[in-house]
C-alpha positions in Angstrom: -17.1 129.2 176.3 -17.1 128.4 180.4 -16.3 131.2 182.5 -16.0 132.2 186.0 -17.7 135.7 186.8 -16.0 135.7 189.8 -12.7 135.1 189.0 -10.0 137.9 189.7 -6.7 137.9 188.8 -3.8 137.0 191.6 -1.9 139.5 193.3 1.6 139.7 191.7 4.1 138.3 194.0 5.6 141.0 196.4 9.1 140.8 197.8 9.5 139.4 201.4 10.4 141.6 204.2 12.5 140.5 206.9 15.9 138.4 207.3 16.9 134.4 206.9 19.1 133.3 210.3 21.0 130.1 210.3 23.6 128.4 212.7 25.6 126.2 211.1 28.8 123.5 212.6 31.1 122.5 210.2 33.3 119.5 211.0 37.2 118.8 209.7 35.5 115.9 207.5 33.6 118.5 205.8 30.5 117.5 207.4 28.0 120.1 208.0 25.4 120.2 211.0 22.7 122.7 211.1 21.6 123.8 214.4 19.0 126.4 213.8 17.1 128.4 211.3 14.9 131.3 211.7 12.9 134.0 210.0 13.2 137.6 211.5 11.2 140.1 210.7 13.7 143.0 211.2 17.4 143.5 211.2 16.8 143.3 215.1 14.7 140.8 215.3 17.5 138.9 213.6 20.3 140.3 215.7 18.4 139.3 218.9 18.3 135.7 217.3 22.4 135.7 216.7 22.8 136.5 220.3 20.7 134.1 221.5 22.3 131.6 219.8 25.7 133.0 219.8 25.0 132.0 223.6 23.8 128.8 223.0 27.2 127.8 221.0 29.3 129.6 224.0 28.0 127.7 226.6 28.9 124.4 224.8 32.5 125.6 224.6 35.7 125.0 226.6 36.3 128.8 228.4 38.9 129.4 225.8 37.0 129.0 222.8 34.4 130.8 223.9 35.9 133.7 224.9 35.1 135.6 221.1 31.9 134.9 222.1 31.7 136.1 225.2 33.3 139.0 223.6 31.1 139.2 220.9 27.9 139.1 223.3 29.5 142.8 225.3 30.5 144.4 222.1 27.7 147.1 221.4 29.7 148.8 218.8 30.5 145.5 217.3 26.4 144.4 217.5 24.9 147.9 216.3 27.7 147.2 213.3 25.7 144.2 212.2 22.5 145.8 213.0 23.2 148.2 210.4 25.2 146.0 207.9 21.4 143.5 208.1 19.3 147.2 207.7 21.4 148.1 204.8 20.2 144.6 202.9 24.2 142.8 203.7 24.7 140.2 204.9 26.5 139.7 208.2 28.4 136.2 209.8 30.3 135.8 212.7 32.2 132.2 213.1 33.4 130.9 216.4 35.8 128.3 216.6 37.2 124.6 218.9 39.7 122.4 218.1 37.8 120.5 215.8 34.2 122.8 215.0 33.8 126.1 212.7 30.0 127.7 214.0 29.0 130.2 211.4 26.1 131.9 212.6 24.4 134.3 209.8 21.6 136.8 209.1 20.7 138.1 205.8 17.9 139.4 203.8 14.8 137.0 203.2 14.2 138.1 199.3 12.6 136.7 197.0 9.0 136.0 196.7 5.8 135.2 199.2 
């Protein structure tokens, strides 16, 4: 019988910290364009990232549309909300809206395994 002397056993698997972020256009023909993933490291880390690209998606809007956004972007109550909806393990989303485009930007927790 072979065997390694050195050989230790691997570390169990340990759940991941941190949250998943993804921005996401949906189309009326049920196409879907992904605009942006990220891995955040804290609830707000992850918020940060939403803002960021909640401005990103405003600032390709018509004013109208991008009012909720705008919106959105000044509303602290509204921010520490999902700040404390991603701390307790939830999920949050916010969608935006055009004529013809559903953005749904979301954070949630990472899980799983390393």
């Amino acid at each position: 019988m072979v065997t390694n002397a050195g050989a230790r056993p691997l570390p169990a698997p340990t759940l991941s910290t941190g949250h998943w972020c993804e921005a996401a256009a949906h189309t009326p023909d049920s196409r879907t364009i992904w605009l942006n993933s990220h891995r955040a490291n804290s609830p707000r880390l992850a918020l940060r990232w939403m803002c960021a690209r909640v401005q990103d998606v405003t600032d390709q809007l018509d004013q109208p549309y991008a009012k909720p956004g705008h919106h959105w972007l000044t509303d602290e109550a509204e921010r520490e909300r999902a700040r404390t909806t991603l701390a307790h393990g939830q999920t949050y989303v916010l969608t935006l809206y055009d004529d013809t485009t559903r953005y749904v930007l979301s954070a949630r927790p990472a899980g799983g395994t390393r």
